[in-house]
C-alpha positions in Angstrom: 145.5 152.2 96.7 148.1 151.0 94.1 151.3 149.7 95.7 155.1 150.2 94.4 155.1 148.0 91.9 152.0 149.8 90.1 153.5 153.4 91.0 156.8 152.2 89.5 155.3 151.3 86.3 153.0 154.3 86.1 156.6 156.3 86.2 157.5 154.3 82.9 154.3 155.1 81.2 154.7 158.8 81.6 158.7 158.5 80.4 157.6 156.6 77.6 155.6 160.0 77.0 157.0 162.9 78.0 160.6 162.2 78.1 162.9 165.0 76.8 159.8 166.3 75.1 158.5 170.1 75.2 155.6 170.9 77.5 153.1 172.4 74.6 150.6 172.2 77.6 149.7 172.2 81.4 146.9 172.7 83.2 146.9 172.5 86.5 143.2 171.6 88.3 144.0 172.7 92.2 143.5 176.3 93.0 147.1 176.4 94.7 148.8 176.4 90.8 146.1 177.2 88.8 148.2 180.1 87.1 151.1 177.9 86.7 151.9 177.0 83.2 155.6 174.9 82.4 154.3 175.0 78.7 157.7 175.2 76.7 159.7 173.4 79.0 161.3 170.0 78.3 160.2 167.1 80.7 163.2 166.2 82.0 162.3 162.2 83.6 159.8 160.9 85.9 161.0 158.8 88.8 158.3 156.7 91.7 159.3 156.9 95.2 157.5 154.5 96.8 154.1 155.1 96.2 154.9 158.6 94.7 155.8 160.2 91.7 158.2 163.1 90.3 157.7 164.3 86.9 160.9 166.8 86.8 161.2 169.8 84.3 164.0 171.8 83.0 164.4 175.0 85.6 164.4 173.1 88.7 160.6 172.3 89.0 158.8 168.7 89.8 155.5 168.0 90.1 154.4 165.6 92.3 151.3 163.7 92.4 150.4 160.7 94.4 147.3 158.2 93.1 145.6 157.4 96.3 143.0 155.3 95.6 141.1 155.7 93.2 144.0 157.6 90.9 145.6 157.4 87.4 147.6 158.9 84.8 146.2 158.3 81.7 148.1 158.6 77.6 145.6 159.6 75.0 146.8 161.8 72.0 146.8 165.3 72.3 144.1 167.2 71.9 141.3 164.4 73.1 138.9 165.1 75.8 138.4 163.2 78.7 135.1 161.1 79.4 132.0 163.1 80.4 132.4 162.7 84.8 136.3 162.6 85.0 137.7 164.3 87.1 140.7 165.9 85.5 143.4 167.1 87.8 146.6 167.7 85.9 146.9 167.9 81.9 150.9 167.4 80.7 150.9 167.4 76.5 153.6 167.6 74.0 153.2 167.5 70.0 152.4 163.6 70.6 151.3 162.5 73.6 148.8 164.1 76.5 148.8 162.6 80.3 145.8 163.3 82.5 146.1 162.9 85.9 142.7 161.7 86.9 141.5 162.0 90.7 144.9 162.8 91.9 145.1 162.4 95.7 147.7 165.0 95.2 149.3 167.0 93.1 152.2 170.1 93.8 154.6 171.7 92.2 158.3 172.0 93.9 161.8 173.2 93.2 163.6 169.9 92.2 165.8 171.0 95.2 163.8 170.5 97.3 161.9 167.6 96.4 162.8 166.4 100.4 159.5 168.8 100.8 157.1 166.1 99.9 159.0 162.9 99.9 161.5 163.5 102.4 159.7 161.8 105.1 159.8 158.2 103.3 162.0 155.3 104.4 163.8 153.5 101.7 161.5 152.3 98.8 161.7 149.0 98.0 161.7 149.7 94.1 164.5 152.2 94.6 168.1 152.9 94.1 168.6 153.7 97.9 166.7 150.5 99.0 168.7 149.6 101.7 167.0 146.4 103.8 169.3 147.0 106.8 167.9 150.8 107.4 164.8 149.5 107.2 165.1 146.9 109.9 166.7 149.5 112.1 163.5 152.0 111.9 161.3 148.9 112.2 162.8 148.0 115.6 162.6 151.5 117.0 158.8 150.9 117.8 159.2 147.3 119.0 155.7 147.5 120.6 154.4 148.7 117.1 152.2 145.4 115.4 154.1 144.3 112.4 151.4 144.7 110.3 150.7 148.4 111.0 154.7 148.7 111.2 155.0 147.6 107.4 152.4 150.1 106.0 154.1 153.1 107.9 155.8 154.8 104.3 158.0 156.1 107.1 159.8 152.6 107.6 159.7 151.2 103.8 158.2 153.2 100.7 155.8 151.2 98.7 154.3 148.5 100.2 150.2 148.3 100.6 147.9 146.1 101.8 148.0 143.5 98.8 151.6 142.9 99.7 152.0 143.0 103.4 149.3 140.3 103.0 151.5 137.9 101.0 154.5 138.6 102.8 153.1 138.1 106.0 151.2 134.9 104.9 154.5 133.1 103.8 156.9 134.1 106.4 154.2 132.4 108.9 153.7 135.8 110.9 150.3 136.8 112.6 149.7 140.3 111.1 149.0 141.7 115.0 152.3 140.1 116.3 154.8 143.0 117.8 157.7 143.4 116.2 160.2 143.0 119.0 158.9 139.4 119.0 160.2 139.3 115.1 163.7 137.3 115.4 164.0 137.5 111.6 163.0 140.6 110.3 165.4 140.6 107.9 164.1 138.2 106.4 160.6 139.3 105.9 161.8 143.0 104.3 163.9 140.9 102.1 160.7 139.1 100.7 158.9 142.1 100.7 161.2 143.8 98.3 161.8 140.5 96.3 157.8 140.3 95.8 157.3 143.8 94.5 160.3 143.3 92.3 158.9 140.5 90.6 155.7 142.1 89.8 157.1 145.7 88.9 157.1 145.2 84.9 153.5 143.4 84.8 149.8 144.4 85.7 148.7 141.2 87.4 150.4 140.6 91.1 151.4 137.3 91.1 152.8 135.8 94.9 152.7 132.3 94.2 154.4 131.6 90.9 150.7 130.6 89.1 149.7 133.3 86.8 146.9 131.1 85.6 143.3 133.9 87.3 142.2 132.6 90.4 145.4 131.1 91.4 147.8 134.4 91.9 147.8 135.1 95.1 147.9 133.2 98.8 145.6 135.5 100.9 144.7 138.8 99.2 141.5 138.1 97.3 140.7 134.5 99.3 138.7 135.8 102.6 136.4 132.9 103.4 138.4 130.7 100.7 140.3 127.3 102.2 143.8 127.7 102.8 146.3 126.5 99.9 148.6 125.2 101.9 146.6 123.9 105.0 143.0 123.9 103.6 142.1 126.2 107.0 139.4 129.4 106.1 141.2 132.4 105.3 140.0 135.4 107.6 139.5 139.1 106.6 139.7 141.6 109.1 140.5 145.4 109.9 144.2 147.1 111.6 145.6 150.7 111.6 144.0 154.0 111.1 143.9 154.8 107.7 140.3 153.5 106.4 142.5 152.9 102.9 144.8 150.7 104.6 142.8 149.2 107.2 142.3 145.6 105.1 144.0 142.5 106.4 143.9 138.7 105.4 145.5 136.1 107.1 145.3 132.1 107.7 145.5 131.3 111.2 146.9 127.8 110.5 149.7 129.3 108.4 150.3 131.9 110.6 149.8 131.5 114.5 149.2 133.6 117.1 
C-alpha cells in the first residue's frame, strides 16, 4: 500500500493538473455516484491526509479516494483511453490534462464541510500541517498493552505511515517490533524519526532510510529478509503482525533490535 510520502506526492501530481482548472469532465465508476457529474466546476486544490486524498471543487464538494494497494492516479492528455484491462474508477479532465483514478480502494464524494466524514477518524499525519508529535505520543500511550508495531500502523494514532516505514524506524531506534509500548521510555523519539523519514522521502520516488541512494543499498530492513545485517552482519527476519493482510509484513534484525 503506498505510504505518506507517496500519497503526498500523488496530491502534487493531480495540482500540477487540475488546479484552478474547469472540470470539462467526470465520470464516476461506483454505482453510489454514477449520476454525479462536477463537469464545469473549477478544481479548487488537492490536499493528502495521510494516506488519503481530497480533490476539492468549487460548491463545497471533495472527492475522496484512497489507493490501497494496488491504486493510482494517472495524467495522460485528454481524450486518451486507458489500456485494454484497467480498471478505471474515476475520470477528472480539463481542456489539458485527464487523471484516472485506477483501482481506487475508494472513492466518495462529500461536502467540503464535512470532510471529518471520511478522514475525521485519523490522528495527526506526519506530512501534515497539524502534525503534532506530542498528540501522537499521547494516543499511543492510551493502549500501553498495544505492540508498538501494530500501534504505529493504527491511522488512528499517526496518518501515513505503512509497513516500509515502521520497518526502518523500528530498525534504527533498536525496538523489537512486538515490544508493548508501555515498555517504550522514548516514544518521542521514535514518532520524531518517523516523521523526519517520510519528510525526507516526500519529493522523490525511491525511499531512501540510510542516506545511500546508490539501488540495493536504500534501505536497512525493508527489502533485506534473509540478507546479513548492515550494521551487525546478523540475518534479517521476515515475519507477519496485525490484522490487516495488507499490513501484516514485518522485518526486523534481532541483533539490532532485542527482545
Amino acid at each position: 500500500m503506498p505510504e505518506g510520502d507517496a500519497v503526498y506526492r500523488t496530491a502534487a501530481k493531480l495540482r500540477d493538473a487540475l488546479d484552478g482548472r474547469v472540470l470539462t469532465r467526470s465520470d464516476f465508476r461506483v454505482p453510489r455516484y454514477a449520476t454525479a457529474d462536477l463537469s464545469g466546476r473549477t478544481v479548487l486544490t488537492t490536499m493528502s491526509r495521510g494516506k488519503h486524498l481530497l480533490t476539492r471543487v468549487e460548491g463545497d464538494l471533495t472527492v475522496h479516494t484512497h489507493l490501497r494497494m494496488d491504486g493510482s492516479w494517472r495524467i495522460v492528455p485528454p481524450g486518451r483511453r486507458p489500456p485494454p484491462g484497467d480498471q478505471v474508477r474515476l475520470i477528472l479532465a480539463n481542456a489539458e490534462w485527464q487523471a484516472m483514478g485506477v483501482k481506487l480502494g475508494m472513492v466518495d464524494l462529500v461536502k467540503t464541510a464535512e470532510e471529518d466524514r471520511v478522514v475525521g477518524h485519523l490522528g495527526p499525519d506526519l506530512l501534515g500541517a497539524d502534525w503534532d508529535p506530542q498528540e501522537v505520543v499521547r494516543r499511543l500511550r492510551a493502549d500501553p498493552a498495544r505492540t508498538i508495531g501494530e500501534a504505529l500502523l493504527d491511522q488512528r494514532n499517526l496518518a501515513g505511515i505503512g509497513t516500509i516505514y515502521r520497518a526502518e524506524t523500528l530498525f534504527l531506534r533498536g525496538v523489537w517490533p512486538w515490544r508493548e509500548v508501555g515498555e517504550i521510555e522514548d516514544l518521542d523519539g521514535l514518532v520524531s524519526l518517523a516523521q523526519r523519514l517520510l519528510d525526507a522521502n516526500k519529493d522523490h520516488a525511491a525511499t531512501v532510510t540510510t542516506g545511500d541512494r546508490r539501488p540495493g543499498n536504500q534501505t536497512w530492513v525493508y527489502g533485506r529478509a534473509g540478507r546479513p545485517c548492515r550494521r551487525c552482519g546478523t540475518r534479517i527476519n521476515r515475519g507477519e503482525m496485525g490484522a490487516q493482510p495488507q499490513e501484516r509484513l514485518i522485518l526486523w534484525c534481532d541483533g539490532c533490535q532485542p527482545r
